[in-house]
C-alpha positions in Angstrom: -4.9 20.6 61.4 -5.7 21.2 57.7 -3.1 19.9 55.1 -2.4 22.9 52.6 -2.9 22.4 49.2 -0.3 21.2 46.9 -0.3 23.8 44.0 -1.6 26.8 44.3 -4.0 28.7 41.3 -2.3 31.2 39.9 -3.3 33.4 37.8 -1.9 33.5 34.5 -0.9 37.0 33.0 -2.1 37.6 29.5 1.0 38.3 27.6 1.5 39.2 23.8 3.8 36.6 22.9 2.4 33.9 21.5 4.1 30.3 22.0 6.7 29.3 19.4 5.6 26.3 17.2 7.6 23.5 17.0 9.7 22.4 14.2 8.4 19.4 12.2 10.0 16.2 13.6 12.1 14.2 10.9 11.0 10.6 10.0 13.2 8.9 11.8 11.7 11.3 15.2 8.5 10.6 13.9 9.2 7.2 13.6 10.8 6.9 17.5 8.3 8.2 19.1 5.7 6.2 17.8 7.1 3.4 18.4 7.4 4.9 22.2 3.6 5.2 22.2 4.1 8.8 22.7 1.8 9.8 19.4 -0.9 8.0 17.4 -0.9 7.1 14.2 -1.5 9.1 11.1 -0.4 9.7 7.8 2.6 11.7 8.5 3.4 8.7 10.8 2.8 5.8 8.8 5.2 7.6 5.9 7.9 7.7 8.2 7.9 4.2 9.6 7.7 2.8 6.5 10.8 5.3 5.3 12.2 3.9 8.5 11.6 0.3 8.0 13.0 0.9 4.2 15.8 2.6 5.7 16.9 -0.2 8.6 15.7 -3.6 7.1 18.8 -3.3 5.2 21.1 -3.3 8.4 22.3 -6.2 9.3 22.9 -5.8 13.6 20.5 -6.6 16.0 19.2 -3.3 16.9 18.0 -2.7 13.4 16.3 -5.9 13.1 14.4 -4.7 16.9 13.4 -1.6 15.0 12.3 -3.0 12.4 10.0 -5.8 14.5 8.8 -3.1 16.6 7.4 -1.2 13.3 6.1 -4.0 11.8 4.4 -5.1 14.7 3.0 -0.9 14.8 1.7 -1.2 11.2 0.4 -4.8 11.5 -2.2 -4.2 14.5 -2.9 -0.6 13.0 -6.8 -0.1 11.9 -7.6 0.2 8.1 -8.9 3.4 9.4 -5.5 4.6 10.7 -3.5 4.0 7.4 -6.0 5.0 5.0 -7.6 7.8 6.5 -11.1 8.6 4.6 -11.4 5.3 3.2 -14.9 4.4 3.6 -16.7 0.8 3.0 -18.3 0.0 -0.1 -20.5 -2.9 -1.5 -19.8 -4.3 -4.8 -20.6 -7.1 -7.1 -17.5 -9.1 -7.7 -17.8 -11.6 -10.5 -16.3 -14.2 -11.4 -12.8 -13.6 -14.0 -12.6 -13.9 -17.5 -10.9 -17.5 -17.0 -13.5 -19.0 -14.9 -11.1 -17.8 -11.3 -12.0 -16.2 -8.6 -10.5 -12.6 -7.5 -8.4 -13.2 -4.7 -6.5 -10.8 -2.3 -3.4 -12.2 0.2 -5.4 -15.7 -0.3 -9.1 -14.1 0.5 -11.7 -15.0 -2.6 -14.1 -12.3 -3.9 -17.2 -13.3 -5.3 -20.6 -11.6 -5.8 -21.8 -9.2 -3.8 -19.4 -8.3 -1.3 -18.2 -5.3 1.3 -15.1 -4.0 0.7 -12.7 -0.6 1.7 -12.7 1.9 -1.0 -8.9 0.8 -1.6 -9.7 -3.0 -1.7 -12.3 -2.1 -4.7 -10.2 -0.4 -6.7 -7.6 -3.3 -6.5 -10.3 -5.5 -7.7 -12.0 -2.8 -10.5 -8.3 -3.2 -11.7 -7.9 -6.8 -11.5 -11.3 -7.6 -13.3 -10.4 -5.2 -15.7 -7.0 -6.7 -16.6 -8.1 -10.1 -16.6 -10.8 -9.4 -19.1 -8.4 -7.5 -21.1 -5.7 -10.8 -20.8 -8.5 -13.0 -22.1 -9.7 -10.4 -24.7 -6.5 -10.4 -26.1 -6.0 -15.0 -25.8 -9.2 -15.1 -27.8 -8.5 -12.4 -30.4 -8.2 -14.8 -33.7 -5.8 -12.0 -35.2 -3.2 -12.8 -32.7 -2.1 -15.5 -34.8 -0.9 -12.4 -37.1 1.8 -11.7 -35.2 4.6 -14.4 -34.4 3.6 -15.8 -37.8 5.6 -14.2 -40.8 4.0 -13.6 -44.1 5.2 -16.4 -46.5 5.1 -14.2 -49.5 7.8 -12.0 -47.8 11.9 -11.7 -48.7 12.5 -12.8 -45.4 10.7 -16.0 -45.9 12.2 -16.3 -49.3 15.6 -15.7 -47.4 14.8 -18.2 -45.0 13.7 -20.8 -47.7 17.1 -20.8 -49.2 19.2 -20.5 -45.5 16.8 -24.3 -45.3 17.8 -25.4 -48.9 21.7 -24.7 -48.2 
């Protein structure tokens, strides 16, 4: 004897209604069911766990703490490509800073020619840039100008007499 089959096709009516969207989940929604697994990671996603990591990491009980373990742990094993989506790899020459350092990132050296994210070289455009400026601004021989006051001044005058007194 055949087994009949568990669902049947039916044939589904055309109707004019179309399906109401869904409101917009909140962060903290947005933020629970990712950590469920229930949706992947993206932008929307990434802003609300770190709103809700912001949020919690200031609470002091344990299910906070849980929370805020389980969204670290989210963020932490997350690809580059999931937080920063768009950013695309680049090669650049890194040289070496102004002071005779190397660029450095969470402990990682930068030097020569290199492959980076898009992010990571603007973080090092900026740091090179800065560094030169800092050393720019140490060798400039009219820095001396400043702390230094002008002997010919009343304030000098003023402080001559304060050193006679």
């Amino acid at each position: 004897m055949a087994r009949p089959p568990l669902s049947r096709s039916s044939t589904l009516e055309p109707t004019d209604e179309l399906p109401e969207p869904e409101a917009p989940l909140e962060p903290e929604e947005l933020a629970t069911a990712a950590i469920e697994g229930r949706i992947g990671l993206t932008p929307e996603v990434v802003r609300a766990l770190n709103e809700t990591y912001r949020e919690l990491v200031q609470y002091d009980d344990n299910a906070s703490r849980e929370r805020c373990r389980k969204i670290a742990g989210i963020l932490r094993r997350a690809k580059h490509i999931e937080l920063h989506p768009g950013c695309e790899r680049v090669t650049i020459n890194v040289p070496m800073l102004a002071n005779k350092t190397f660029a450095r990132i969470n402990e990682r050296v930068y030097f020569g020619r290199v492959e980076v994210w898009l992010c990571e070289e603007r973080t090092l455009a900026t740091m090179i840039y800065d560094a030169a400026r800092v050393e720019a601004q140490r060798m400039d021989e009219r820095q001396s100008e400043h702390p230094t006051m002008d002997l010919d001044s009343p304030f000098a005058e003023r402080a001559r007499a304060i050193q006679r007194a």
